[in-house]
N, C-alpha and C positions, 0 to 999 in steps of 0.2 A: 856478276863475276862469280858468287858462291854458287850461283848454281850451274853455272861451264866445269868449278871445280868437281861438284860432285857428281855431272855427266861424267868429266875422262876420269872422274875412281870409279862408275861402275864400269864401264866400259872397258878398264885394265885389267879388275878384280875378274868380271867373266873371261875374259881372255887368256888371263892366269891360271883361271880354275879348270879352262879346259886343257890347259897342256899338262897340269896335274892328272888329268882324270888316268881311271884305270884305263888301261888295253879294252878295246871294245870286243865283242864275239865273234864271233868266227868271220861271220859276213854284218852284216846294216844296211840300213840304206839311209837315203840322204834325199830329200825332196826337190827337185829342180822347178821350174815355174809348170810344167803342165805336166810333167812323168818325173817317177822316182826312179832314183839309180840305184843300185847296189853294190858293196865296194867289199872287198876282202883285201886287209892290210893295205887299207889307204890307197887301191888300183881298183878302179871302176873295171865293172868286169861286163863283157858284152853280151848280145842276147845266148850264142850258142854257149858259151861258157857258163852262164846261168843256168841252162837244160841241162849241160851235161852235168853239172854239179848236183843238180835234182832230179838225177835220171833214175837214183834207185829208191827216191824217196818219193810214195804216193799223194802224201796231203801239200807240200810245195811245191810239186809237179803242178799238181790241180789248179790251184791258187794263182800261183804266176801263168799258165797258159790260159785260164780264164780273163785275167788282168789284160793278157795282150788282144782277149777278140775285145773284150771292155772298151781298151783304148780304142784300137780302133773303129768302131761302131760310134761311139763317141767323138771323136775327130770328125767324122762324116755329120753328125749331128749338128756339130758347131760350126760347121764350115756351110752346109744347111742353113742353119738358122741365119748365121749372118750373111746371106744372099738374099736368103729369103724376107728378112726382117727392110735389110739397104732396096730390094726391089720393088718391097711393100709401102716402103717410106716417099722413095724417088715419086711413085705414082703416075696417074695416069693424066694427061692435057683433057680437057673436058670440054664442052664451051657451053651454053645454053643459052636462052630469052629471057630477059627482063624489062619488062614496061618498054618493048621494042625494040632494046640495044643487046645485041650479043655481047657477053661475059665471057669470059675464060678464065675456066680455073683449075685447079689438079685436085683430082681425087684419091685419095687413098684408100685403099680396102682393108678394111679392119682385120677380117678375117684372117688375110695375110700376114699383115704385122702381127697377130695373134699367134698363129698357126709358125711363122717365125721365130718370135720370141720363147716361145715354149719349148721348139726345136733346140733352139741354142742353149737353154735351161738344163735339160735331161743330157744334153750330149756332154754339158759340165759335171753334171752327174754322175755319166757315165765313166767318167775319166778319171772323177776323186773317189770314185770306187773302186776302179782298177788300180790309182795307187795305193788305197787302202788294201787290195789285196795281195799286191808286194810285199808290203809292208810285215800285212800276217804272214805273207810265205817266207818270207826271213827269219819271224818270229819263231814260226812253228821247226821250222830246222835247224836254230840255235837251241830252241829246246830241244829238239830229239838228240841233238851231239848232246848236250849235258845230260839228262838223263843216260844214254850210253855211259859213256865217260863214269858215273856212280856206281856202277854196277862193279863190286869186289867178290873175294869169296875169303873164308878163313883164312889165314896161313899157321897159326898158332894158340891153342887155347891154354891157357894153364891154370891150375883151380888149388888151393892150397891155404896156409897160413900166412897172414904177412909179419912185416917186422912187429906193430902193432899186439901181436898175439890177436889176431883176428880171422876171420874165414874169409877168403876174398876168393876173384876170380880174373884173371886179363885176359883179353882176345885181341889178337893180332892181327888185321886185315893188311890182305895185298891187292 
């Protein structure tokens, strides 16, 4: 029973802590079982909407359009592999001679299920590298908005005494 209790407090506690949390960046993304989404203020946003949002920025441009030949190169891989893997498994009726009596048995080609299983591997590969590069394409154009966004210039310098009787100086950025 203590430990159901202390399952529903952690379980409350992170549920808590995320409706505390700060306002996230501009966009995110959010991982789903085989592709990540991206969401600006809590609205999944679709593929043209994503491009056109990084239509004038170069390194998220790149990043997300490479992600999408990724995925699907990868989809074809896995969907590859597990035909190739089920049709290497299913095998072949066989029959042969033994001490006179005909046998029957199935064969499997190693090579196949091999040549399958590898296929479906890389094509997994390929697809958590395309969400990994969502992922950085998000990253990298939440940094390029905040970097922008810091950039000030003066508005005010003034250099003088202060009350202290001391030499001081304040600058005023806008």
């Amino acid at each position: 029973m203590r430990k159901l209790q202390i399952l529903v407090f952690i379980i409350v506690y992170i549920n808590s802590v995320q409706l505390f949390a700060q306002k996230q960046d501009t966009l995110y993304s959010k991982r789903a079982f085989l592709s990540t989404n991206i969401y600006s203020d809590n609205v999944r946003l679709s593929r043209k909407s994503v491009e056109a949002l990084f239509k004038d920025t170069w390194a998220p441009k790149v990043n997300y359009k490479w992600s999408r030949v990724l995925k699907t190169t990868g989809a074809l891989g896995i969907v590859g592999g597990i035909g190739l893997t089920t049709f290497a498994i299913k095998g072949v009726n066989v029959s042969t001679t033994i001490e006179g009596r005909k046998v029957g048995y199935k064969s499997i080609s190693l090579p196949q299920l091999t040549i399958g299983a590898s296929l479906f591997v890389v094509g997994y590969s390929l697809v958590a590298s395309s969400n990994q590069l969502v992922r950085h394409s998000v990253d990298v154009y939440n940094s390029m908005l905040k970097s922008s966004r810091k950039i000030s210039y003066i508005n005010k310098v003034q250099f003088g005494l202060t009350q202290s009787n001391t030499v001081g100086f304040s600058i005023s950025l806008k």
